[in-house]
C-alpha positions in Angstrom: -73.5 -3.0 2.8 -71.7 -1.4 0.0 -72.9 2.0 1.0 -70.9 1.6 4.6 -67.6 0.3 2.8 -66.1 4.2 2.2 -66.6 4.7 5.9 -65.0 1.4 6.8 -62.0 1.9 4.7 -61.1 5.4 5.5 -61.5 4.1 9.3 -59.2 1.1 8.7 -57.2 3.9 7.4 -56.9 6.1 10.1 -56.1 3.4 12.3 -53.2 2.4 10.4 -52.0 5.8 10.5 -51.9 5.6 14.3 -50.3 2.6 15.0 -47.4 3.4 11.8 -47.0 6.9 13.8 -46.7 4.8 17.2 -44.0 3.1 15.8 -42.4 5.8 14.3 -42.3 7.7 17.7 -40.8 4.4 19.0 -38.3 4.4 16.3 -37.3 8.2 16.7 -36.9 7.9 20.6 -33.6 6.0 19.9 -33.0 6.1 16.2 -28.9 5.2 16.2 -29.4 2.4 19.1 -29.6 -0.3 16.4 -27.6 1.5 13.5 -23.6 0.3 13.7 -21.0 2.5 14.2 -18.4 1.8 11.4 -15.3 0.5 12.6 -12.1 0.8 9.8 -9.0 -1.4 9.5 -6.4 -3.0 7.5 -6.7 -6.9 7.7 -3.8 -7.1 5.6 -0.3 -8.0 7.5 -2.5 -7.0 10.5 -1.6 -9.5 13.1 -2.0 -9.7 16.0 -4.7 -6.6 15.8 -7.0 -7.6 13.0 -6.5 -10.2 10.8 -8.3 -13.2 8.9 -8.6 -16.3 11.2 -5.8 -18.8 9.4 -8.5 -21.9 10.5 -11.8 -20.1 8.8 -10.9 -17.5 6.8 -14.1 -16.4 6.7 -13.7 -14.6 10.0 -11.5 -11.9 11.6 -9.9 -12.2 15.1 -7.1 -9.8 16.9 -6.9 -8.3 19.7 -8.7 -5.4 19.1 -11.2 -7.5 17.4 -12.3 -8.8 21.1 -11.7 -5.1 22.0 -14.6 -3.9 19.5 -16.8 -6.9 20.8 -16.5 -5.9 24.7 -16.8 -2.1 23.2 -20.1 -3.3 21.5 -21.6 -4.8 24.6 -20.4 -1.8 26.7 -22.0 0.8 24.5 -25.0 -1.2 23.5 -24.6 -0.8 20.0 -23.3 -3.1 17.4 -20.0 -1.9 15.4 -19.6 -3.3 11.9 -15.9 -3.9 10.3 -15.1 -2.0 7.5 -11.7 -3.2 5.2 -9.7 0.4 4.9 -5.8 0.5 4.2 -3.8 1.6 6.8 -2.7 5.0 5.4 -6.2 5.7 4.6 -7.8 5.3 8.0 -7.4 9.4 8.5 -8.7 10.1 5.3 -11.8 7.9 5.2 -12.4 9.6 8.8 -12.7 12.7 7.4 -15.1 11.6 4.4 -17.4 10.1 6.6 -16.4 6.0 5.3 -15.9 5.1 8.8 -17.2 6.3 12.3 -14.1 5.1 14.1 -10.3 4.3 13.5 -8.6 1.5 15.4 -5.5 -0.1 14.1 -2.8 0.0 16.1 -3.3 4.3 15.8 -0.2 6.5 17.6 -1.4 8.9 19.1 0.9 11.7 17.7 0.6 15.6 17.4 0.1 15.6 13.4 -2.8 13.4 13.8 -4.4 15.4 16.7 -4.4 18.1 14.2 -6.8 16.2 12.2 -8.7 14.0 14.3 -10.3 13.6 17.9 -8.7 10.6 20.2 -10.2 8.7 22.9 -8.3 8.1 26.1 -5.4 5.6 25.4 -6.7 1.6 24.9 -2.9 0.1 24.8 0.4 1.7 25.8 3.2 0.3 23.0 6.8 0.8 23.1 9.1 -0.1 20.3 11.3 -2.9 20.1 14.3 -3.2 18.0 14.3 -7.0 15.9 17.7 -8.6 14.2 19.0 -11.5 12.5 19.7 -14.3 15.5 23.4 -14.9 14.1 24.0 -10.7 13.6 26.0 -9.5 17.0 26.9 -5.9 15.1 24.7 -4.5 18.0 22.9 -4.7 21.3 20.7 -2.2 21.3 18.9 0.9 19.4 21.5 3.3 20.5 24.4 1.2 18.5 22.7 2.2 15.4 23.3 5.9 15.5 26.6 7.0 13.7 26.7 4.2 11.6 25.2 4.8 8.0 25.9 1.6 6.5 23.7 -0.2 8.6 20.1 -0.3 7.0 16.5 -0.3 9.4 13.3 -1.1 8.1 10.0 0.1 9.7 6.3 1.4 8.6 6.3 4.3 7.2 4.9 7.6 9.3 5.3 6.0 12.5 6.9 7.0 15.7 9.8 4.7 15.2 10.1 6.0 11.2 10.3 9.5 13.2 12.5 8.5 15.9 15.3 7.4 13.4 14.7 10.2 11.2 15.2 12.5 14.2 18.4 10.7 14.9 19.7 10.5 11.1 19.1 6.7 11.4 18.9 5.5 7.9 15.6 3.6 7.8 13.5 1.9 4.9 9.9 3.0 5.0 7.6 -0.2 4.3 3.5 0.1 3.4 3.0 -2.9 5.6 4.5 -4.9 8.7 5.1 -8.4 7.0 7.7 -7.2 4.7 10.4 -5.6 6.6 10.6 -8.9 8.8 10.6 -11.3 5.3 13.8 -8.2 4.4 15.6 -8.8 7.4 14.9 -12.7 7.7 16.6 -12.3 3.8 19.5 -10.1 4.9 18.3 -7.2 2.6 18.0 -5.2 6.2 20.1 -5.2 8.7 17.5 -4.8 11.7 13.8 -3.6 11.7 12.3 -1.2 14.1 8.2 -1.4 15.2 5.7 -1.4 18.2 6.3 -4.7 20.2 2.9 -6.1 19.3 4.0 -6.4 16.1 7.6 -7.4 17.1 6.2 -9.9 19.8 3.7 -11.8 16.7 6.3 -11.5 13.1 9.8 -11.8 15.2 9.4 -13.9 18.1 6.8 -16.5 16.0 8.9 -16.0 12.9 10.2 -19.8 12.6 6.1 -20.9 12.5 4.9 -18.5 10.1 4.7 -19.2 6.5 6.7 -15.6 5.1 9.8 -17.5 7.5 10.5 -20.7 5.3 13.9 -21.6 5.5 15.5 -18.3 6.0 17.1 -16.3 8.9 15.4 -16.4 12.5 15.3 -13.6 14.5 15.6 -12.3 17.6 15.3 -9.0 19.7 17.9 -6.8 20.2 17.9 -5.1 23.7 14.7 -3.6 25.5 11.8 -1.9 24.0 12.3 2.2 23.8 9.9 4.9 23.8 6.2 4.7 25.3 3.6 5.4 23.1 -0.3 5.0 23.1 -3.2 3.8 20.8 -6.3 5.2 20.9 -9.2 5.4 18.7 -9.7 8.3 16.3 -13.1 10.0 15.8 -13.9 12.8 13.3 -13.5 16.1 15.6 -16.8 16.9 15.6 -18.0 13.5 17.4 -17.4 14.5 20.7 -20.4 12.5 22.1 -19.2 9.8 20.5 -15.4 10.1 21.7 -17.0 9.8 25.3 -19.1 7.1 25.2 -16.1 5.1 24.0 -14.1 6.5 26.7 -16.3 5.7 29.7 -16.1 2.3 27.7 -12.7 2.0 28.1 -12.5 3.1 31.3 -15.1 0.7 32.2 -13.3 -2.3 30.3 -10.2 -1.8 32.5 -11.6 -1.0 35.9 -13.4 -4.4 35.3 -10.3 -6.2 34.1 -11.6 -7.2 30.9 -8.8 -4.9 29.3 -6.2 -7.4 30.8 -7.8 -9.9 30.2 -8.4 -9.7 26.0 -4.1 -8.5 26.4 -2.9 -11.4 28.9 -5.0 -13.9 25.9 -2.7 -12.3 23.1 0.1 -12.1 25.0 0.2 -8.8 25.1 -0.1 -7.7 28.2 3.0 -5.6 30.8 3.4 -3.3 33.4 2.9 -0.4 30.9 -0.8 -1.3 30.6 -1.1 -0.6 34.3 -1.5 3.2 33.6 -4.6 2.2 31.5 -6.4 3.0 35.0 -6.7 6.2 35.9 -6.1 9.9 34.3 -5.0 9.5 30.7 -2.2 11.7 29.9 -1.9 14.1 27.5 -0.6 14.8 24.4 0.9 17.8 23.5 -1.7 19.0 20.4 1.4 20.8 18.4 1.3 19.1 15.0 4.8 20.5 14.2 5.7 23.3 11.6 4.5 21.9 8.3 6.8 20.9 5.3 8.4 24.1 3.1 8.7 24.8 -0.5 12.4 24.4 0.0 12.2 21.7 2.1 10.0 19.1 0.0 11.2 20.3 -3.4 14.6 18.6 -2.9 13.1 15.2 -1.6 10.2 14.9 -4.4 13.2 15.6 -7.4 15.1 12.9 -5.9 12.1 10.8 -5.8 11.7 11.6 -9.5 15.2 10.5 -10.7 14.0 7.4 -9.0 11.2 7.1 -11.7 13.3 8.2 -14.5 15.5 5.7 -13.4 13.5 2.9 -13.2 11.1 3.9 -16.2 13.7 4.4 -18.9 15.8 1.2 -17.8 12.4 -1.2 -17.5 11.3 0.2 -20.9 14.5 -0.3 -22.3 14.3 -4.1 -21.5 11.2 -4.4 -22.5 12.0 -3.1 -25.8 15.0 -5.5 -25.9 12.4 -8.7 -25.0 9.4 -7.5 -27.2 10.8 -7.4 -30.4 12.6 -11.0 -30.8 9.8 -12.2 -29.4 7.5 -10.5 -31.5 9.4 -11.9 -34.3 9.5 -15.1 -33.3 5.4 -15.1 -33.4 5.8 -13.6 -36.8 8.8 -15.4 -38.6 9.6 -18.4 -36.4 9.1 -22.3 -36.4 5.5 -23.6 -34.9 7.4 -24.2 -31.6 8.7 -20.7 -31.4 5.5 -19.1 -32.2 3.9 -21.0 -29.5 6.1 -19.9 -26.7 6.0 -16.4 -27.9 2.1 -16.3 -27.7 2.5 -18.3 -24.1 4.6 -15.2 -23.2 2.1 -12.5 -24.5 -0.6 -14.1 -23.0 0.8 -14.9 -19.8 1.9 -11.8 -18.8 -0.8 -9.4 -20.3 -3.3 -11.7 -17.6 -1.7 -11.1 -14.9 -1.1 -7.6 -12.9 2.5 -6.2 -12.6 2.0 -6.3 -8.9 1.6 -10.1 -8.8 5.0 -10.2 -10.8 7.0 -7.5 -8.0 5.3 -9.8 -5.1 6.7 -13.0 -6.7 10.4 -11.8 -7.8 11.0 -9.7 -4.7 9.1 -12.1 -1.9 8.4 -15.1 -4.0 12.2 -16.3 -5.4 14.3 -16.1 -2.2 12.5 -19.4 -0.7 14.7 -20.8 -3.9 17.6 -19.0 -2.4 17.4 -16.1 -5.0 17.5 -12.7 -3.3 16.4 -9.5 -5.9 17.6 -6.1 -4.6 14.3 -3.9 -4.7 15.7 -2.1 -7.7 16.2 -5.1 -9.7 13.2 -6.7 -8.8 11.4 -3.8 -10.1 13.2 -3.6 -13.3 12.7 -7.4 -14.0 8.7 -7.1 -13.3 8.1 -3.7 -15.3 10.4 -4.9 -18.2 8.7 -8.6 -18.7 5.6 -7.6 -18.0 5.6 -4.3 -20.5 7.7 -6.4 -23.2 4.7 -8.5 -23.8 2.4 -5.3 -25.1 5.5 -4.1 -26.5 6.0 -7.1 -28.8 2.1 -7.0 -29.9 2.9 -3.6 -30.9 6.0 -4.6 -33.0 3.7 -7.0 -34.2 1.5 -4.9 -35.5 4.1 -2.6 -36.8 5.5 -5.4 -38.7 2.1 -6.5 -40.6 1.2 -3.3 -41.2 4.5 -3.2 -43.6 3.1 -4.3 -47.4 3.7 -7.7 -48.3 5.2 -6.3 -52.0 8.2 -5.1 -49.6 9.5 -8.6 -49.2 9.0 -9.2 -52.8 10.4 -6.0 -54.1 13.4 -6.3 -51.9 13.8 -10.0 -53.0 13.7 -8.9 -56.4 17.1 -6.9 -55.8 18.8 -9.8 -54.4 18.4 -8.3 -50.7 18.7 -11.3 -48.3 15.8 -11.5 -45.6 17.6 -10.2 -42.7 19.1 -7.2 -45.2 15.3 -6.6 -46.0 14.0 -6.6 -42.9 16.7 -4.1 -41.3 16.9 -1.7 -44.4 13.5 -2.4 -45.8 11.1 -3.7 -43.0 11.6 -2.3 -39.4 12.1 1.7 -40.9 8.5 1.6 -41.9 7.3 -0.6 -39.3 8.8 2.3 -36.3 6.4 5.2 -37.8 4.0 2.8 -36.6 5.5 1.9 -33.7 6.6 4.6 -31.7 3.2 6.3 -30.9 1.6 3.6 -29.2 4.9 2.9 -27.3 5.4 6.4 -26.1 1.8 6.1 -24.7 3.3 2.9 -23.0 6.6 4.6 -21.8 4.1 7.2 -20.4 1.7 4.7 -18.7 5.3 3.1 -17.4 6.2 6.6 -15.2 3.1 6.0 -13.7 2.8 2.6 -13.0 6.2 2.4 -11.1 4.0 3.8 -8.0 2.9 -0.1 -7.5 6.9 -0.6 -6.5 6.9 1.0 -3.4 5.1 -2.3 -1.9 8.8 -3.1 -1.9 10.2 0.0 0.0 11.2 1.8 -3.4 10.6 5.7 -2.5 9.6 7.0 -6.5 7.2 9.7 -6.6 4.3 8.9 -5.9 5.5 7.2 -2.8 7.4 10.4 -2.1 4.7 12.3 -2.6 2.3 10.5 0.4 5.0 10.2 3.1 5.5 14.3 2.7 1.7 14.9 2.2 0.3 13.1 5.0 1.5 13.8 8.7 0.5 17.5 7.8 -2.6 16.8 5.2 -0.4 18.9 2.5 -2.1 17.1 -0.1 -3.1 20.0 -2.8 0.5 22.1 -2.5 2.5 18.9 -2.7 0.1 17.3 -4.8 0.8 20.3 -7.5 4.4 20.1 -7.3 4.3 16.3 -7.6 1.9 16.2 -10.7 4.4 19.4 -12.1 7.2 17.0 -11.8 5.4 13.8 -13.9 4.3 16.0 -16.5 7.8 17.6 -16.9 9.3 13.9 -17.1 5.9 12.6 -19.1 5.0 15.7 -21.7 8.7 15.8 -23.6 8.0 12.3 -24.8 5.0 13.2 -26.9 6.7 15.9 -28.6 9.9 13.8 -29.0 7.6 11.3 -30.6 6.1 13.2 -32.7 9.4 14.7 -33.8 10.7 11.7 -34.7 7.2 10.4 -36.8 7.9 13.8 -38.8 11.8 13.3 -39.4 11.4 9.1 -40.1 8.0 10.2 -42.3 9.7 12.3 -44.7 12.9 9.5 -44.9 10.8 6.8 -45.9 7.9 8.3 -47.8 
């Protein structure tokens, strides 16, 4: 027996060769039927497209949720959901992140540059939202000529181009929650936006949470300016763009198109066109932006973060110390609260703090402009590492100082202004420039609020024509001019305050 086993085994091996290489063949015959296409989105704001289910948050629903289900079925293939922020969805095309991009996507000349469309899956026009009790207008064409009314929108969209075009003076927002909560709080005067959006934020504005007790709204005259969604491929997926085409044709010859609209309310005459010939659009993504022409917007954009940099840092300065003293010199109380500060506000992210002061305080009828709100987030929120550094300044002062100044019948307050704090600023002021500097950068998280600093600047110029490198260079040239004079000030000031003291 034992002499047979080496035959036995290399047969049982052959065999299993076969049958792995008879499912491999299988396998190969159709090897991306079972692998799912990638499908990105932004969930957040995203109503009525894509959005967490309020009742199980565990799961998404939309309207073009049920469109990628009755995509799925029609293609045979499974498409998985991928979280991707809104401005991104080009740019994670092009990595390769996502196979597909559909969220709410104009279809607009820029963008045809860049990516390959699908036949249209929605026609959208835009609709024009106000306060109920504000009868300063009846339609869009009452805003032009009239600067000191304010519109808020999303930022490179066709209605952000349509009043741009027009000299409308519009506030770009990242997302579509916050222009509504802005109007509803009388910091806008109107907001303009594709009707899906208008029909779910403005017309169910009383029920929704962001409402609360303030404004309701209404829209102003009839929706202006067909557009069309359509799903973006990379340009090289040309197979792919028409399988989901004969999808979507499919979907609305059998009236499952109307149907997934009509249960979202969504559905008008516009959507009729979705049967038959798509129409086209013309594939000229503009002249791109000039030297000349972005230079002048991304220097404004920078006296924005001068402005908000030096007068957050100089309120954080103005908190840190006394509260820093307090921990240092003050009663068991005052310590206490003083650590409470620190603590508190080194946990939590200077985001949370713009959400809460700008969004958060007018439900207790306190309304922040965006420049204020921004200057009370970055300045309590950087005054708690400032004080730990006037802490530490204050420490690292000898002891003997207090004696030796006590000695010459200095009082403690004389001491610790003539004695004291000139020793403890050598020590100081380098780690606080480094904050200063970190503060020029980190006033790119206000533009959640519709304040246009830099860095915001610098991705509404850089995107409809992908200018990312050129502008990129003169946006980065611009932070290091603002950013570099401060170390050598700094360290200008350790040499002249070093030799006074030593």
């Amino acid at each position: 027996m034992f002499s047979h086993r080496p035959t036995h085994f290399l047969a049982a091996m052959l065999a299993t060769l076969v049958v792995l290489g008879s499912v491999g063949e299988l396998q190969a015959a159709d090897p991306l039927k079972d692998k799912p296409l990638i499908w990105g989105a932004d969930t957040e704001g995203g109503a009525p497209y894509v959005f967490r289910d309020p009742a199980n948050p565990k799961e998404y629903i939309g309207f073009e949720v049920d469109l990628k289900d009755a995509l799925a079925k029609k293609l045979d293939r499974p498409i998985a959901f991928k979280q991707t922020q809104f401005d991104n969805l080009i740019a994670a095309l092009e990595r390769g992140d996502i196979d597909l991009a559909m969220n709410g996507l104009e279809v607009t000349p820029d963008r045809k540059a860049q990516v390959r469309f699908t036949n249209p899956y929605y026609y959208y026009r835009l609709q024009l939202v106000a306060r109920d009790a504000d009868n300063r207008f009846r339609g869009f064409k009452d805003l032009e000529g009239k600067p000191e009314l304010v519109v808020g929108t999303l930022e490179n969209t066709a209605a952000s181009r349509l009043m741009d075009k027009l000299k409308i003076p519009n506030k770009p927002y990242p997302g579509q929650v916050e222009p509504y909560q802005d109007l509803a709080n009388e910091r806008l005067d109107a907001v303009l936006l594709d009707l899906p959006i208008a029909l779910y934020y403005a017309q169910k504005a009383p029920r929704l949470k962001y409402a609360q007790a303030m404004a309701t709204l209404k829209f102003v005259g009839a929706p202006i300016e067909r557009g069309m969604y359509a799903i973006a491929v990379r340009p090289d997926e040309a197979a792919l763009a028409d399988q989901l085409d004969a999808a979507l044709e499919k979907l609305a010859k059998d009236g499952d198109l109307r149907r997934i609209y009509e249960k979202w309310g969504l559905w008008n005459d516009d959507q009729e066109a979705l049967v038959g010939p798509a129409p086209t659009v013309d594939a000229d993504a503009g002249t791109a932006y000039t030297f000349d022409g972005y230079l002048p917007l991304l220097l404004q954009a920078a006296v924005m973060t001068v402005y908000l940099s030096v007068v957050s840092m100089a309120l954080a300065i103005a908190l840190g110390l006394p509260i820093a003293i307090s921990r240092l010199y003050g009663p068991a109380p005052l310590r206490l609260l003083a650590l409470l500060y620190v603590e508190f506000f080194r946990g939590i992210p200077v985001l949370l703090v713009v959400y809460f002061l700008y969004y958060g305080l007018p439900s207790m009828g306190i309304r922040l402009s965006a420049d204020v709100a921004a200057i009370l987030a970055f300045g309590l929120t950087y005054a708690a590492y400032e004080a730990e550094i006037c802490r530490a300044g204050l420490t690292g002062v000898p002891a003997g100082q207090w004696e030796a100044a006590a000695s010459l019948g200095m009082s403690d307050a004389l001491t610790f202004r003539r004695v004291i704090m000139p020793q403890a600023i050598r020590a100081i002021l380098p780690p606080m420039t480094n904050d200063f500097v970190g503060l020029f950068k980190d006033t790119s998280v206000v533009s959640v609020i519709a304040v246009v600093e830099l860095t915001k600047m610098y991705l509404i110029l850089s995107k409809p024509h992908a200018q990312y490198l050129e502008i990129g260079l003169a946006t980065a040239v611009l932070y290091l001019a603002m950013s570099v004079p401060l170390g050598y000030l700094s360290r200008a000031l350790e040499k002249r305050w070093g030799r006074t003291h030593a």
